[in-house]
Every structure is written in structure tokens, then in C-alpha cells.
C-alpha positions as CSV (number, residue, x, y, z in Angstrom):
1,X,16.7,-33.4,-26.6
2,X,14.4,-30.9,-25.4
3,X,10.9,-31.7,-24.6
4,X,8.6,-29.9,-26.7
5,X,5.1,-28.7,-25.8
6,X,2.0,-29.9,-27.7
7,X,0.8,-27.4,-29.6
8,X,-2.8,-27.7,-27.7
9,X,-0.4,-26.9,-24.5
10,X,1.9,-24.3,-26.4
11,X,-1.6,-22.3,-26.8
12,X,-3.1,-23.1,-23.3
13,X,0.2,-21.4,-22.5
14,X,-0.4,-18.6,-24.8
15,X,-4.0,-17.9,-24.1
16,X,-2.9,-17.6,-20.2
17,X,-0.2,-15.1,-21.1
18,X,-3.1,-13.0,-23.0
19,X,-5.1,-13.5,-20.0
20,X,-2.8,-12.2,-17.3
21,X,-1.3,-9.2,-19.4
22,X,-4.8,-6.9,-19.0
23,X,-4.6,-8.4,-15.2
24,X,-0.9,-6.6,-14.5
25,X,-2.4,-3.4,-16.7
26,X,-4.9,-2.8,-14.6
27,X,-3.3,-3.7,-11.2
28,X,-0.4,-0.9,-12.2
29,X,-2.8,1.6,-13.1
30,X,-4.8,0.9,-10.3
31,X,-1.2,1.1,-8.1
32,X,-0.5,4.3,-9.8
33,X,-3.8,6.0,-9.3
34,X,-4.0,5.6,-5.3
35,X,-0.2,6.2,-4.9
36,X,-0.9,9.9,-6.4
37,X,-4.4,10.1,-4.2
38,X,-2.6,8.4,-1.0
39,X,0.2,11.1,-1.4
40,X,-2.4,14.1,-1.1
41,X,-4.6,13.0,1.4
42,X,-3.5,9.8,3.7
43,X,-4.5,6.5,3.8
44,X,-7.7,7.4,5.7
45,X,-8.8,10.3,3.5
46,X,-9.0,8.3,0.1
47,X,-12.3,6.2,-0.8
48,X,-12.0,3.3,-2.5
49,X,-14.5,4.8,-5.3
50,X,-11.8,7.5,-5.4
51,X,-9.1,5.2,-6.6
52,X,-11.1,3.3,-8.9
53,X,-12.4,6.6,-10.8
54,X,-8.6,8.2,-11.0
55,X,-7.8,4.8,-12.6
56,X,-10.6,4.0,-15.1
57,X,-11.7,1.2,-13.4
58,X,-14.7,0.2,-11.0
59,X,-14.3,0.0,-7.2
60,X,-14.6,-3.9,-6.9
61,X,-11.4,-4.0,-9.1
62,X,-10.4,-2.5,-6.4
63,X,-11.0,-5.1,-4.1
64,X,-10.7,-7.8,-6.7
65,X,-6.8,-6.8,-7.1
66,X,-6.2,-5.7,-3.5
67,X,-8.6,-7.3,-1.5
68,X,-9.0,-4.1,0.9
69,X,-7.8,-0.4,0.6
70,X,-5.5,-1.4,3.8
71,X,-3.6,-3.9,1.4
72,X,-3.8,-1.6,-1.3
73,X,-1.9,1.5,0.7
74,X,0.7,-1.0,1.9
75,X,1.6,-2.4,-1.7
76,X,1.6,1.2,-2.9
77,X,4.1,2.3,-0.4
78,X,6.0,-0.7,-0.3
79,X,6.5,0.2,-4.4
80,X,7.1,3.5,-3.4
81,X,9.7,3.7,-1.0
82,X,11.3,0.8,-3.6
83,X,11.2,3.7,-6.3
84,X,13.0,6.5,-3.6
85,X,15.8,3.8,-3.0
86,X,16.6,3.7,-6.2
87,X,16.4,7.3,-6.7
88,X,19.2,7.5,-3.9
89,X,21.3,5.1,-5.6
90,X,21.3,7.3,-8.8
91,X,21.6,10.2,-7.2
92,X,24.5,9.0,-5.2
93,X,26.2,7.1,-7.9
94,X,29.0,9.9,-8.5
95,X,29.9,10.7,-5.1
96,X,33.9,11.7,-4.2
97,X,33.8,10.8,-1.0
98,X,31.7,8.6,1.6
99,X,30.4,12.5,3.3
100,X,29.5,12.9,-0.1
101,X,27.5,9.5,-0.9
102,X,25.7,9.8,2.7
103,X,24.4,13.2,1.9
104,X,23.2,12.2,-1.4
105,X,21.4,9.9,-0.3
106,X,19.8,11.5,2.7
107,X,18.9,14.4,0.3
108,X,16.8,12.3,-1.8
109,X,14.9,10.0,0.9
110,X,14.4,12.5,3.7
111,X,11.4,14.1,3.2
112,X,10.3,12.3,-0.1
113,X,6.7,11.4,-0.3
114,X,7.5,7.6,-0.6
115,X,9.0,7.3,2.9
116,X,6.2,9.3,4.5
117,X,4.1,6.8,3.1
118,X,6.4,4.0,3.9
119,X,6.1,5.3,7.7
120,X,2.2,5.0,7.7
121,X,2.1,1.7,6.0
122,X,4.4,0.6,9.1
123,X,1.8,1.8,11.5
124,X,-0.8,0.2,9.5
125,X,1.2,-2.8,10.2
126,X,1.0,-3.3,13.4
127,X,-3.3,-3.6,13.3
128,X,-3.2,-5.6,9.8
129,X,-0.2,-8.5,10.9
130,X,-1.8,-10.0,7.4
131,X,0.0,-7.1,5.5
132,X,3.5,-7.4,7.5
133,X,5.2,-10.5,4.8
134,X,5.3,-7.7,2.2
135,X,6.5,-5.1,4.2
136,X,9.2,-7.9,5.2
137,X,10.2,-8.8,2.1
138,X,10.5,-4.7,1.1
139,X,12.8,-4.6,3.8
140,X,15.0,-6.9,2.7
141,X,14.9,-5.8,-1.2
142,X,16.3,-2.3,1.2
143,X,18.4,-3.4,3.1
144,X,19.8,-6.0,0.0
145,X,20.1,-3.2,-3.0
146,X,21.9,-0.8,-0.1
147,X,24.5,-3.1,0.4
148,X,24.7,-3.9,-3.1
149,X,25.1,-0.5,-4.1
150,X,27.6,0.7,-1.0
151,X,29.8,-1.8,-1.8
152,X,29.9,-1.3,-5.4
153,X,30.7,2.3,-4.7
154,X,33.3,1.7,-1.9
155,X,35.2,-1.2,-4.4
156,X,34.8,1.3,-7.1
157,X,36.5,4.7,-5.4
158,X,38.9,2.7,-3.6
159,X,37.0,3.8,0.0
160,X,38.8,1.7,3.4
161,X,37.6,1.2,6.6
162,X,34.1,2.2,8.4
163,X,31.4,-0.3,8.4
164,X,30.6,-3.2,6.2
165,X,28.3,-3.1,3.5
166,X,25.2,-5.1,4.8
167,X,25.2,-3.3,8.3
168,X,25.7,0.5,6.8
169,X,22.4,-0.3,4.1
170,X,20.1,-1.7,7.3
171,X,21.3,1.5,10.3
172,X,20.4,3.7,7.0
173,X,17.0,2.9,6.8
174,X,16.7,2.4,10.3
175,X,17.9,6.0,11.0
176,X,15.9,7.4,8.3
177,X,12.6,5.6,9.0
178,X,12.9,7.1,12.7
179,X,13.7,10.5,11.2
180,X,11.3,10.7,9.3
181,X,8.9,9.6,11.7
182,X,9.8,12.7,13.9
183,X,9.8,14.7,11.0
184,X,6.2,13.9,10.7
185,X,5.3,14.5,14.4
186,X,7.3,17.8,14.8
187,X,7.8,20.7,12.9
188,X,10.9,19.9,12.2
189,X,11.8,21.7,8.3
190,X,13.1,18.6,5.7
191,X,16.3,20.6,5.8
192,X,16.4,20.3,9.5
193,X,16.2,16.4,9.3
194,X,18.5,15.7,6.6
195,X,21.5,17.6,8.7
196,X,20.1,15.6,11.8
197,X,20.4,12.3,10.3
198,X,23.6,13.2,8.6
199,X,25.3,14.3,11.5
200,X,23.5,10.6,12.8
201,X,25.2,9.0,10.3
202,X,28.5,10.2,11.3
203,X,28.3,9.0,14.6
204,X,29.6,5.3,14.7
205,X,28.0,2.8,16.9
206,X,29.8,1.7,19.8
207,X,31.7,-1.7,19.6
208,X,30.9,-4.6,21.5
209,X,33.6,-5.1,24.1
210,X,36.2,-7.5,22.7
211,X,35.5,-6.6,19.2
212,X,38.1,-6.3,17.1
């Protein structure tokens, strides 16, 4: 038999839920708000007071949420470079060929806001080893969907041979993160760096002698 709740518990349990809606509200608008403010100017050229005014709220929401603008940039990237994977996995979804799916996808993630901002959050990173579990577990949501969706796509068009799923999804984001990276530091045109990490992608890695 299933237990049942008391009803003073069953609205304990409801009062909570009433509680905690407003809570996600506001951290999503909040989330929403810097993502647009951190795409115009950089993490270091957006004020906390900034964020809490495009949102509606007051800057110790800010803080109350997030803790620090830091944490807040990294969650916002992390979210957004989420967003572009998916975006890729549409956009590749009705490719012919495996030329095809790899071009689709670089098409959509090289030069896209949310891996420029993905890219900073990583540098951010490396002074803020607080933020690094998220940007962890974002990797492996990455590298987890890729493989997910690669290997969907290969079973579905009847695609042999090359690499397996898992490794494909992780030297993808591997080769776009570094990419981009240069993208950022050169001037290198987005056009530029979506041929130079397709023609990356067609390179294969060497084997490890005594492979099979």
C-alpha cells in the first residue's frame, strides 16, 4: 500500500513548492539579463547594478542567487554554450553524409556568442578553482549529448567506420574550444575558423602503435 502523506505534510510540501517557484523565476531572469549584458561587453565590463536593473531585480539578488558576478558569468556561459550544443544538434540533424554533419555543426558553434563566452568562463577558471565543478559537470553534459547525438545519427543513416561516438563528441569540443580561442586572439574571420577546424576535423589522430 502506498504511504500517504499527512495532510499537515502534503501542505508543508505545497507551501515549499510555492516558495521555490518565484526563487527559479527570478534566478532565470536574472541568468537571462547578464547573459545578453555579458555578450556585449565581457565579464569585466558589466556591473553587478547593471544586471540587476536589466532584470527587475536589486543587486543583492544578485549576490543572493549567485553569490559573486564571477559565479554568475560562469553559470551563464555554462547555460549558454549548453543552448549552442543543442543548436548544433538541430542544425545537424538532417545531414547526408558525415562532411555534411561536421560542417553543420561547426557552422553553428564556431563563432557563436555562447562559446566565446564559454572560452572566458574557462580562463576565469583557472583563478576561481570554486567555479571549476560546474564547468566539469558542463563538460560532461557536452561531451555526453555529442555522443548521444553522433551515434543516433551514424545508426540512423547507416554511416561505418571512423571514430567511435564518445571520442568524436570530446576531440569536437576540444578542437573547437582551441579554435575559438585563436579566433579570439587573431583576426582570424569566423569563416576562416570554421574551414580551419573542418579541415581539423578531417584529419584523423594517429593510432597508438599496436592498435587495431
Amino acid at each position: 500500500m502506498p504511504y500517504k502523506y499527512p495532510m499537515a505534510d502534503v501542505r508543508s510540501l505545497a507551501a515549499a513548492r510555492t516558495l521555490r517557484e518565484p526563487g527559479k523565476r527570478m534566478r532565470s531572469r536574472l541568468l537571462d539579463a547578464a547573459v545578453g549584458l555579458f555578450k556585449a561587453k565581457g565579464s569585466a565590463g558589466v556591473a553587478v547594478a547593471e544586471i540587476a536593473a536589466a532584470a527587475g531585480a536589486y543587486p543583492s539578488q544578485v549576490t543572493y542567487y549567485f553569490r559573486t558576478k564571477e559565479a554568475l558569468f560562469v553559470e551563464a556561459a555554462c547555460r549558454e554554450v549548453l543552448y549552442v550544443a543543442r543548436q548544433a544538434e538541430v542544425a545537424a540533424a538532417g545531414a547526408r553524409s558525415g562532411s555534411d554533419y561536421n560542417r553543420r555543426l561547426v557552422e553553428t558553434v564556431i563563432g557563436s556568442p555562447g562559446l566565446a563566452l564559454f572560452v572566458e568562463a574557462l580562463s576565469l577558471t583557472r583563478r576561481r578553482q570554486d567555479l571549476a565543478p560546474l564547468v566539469e559537470r558542463t563538460f560532461e553534459r557536452l561531451h555526453a549529448e555529442g555522443d548521444r547525438a553522433y551515434a543516433e545519427t551514424r545508426k540512423s543513416r547507416g554511416w561505418a567506420g571512423g571514430e567511435d561516438a564518445a571520442t568524436t563528441a570530446r576531440r569536437f569540443w576540444t578542437l573547437a574550444l582551441g579554435v575559438a580561442l585563436r579566433e579570439g586572439a587573431t583576426e582570424a574571420t569566423v569563416a576562416e575558423a570554421v574551414e580551419e577546424m573542418i579541415a581539423l576535423l578531417r584529419h584523423q589522430p594517429a593510432r597508438k602503435a599496436g592498435a587495431a
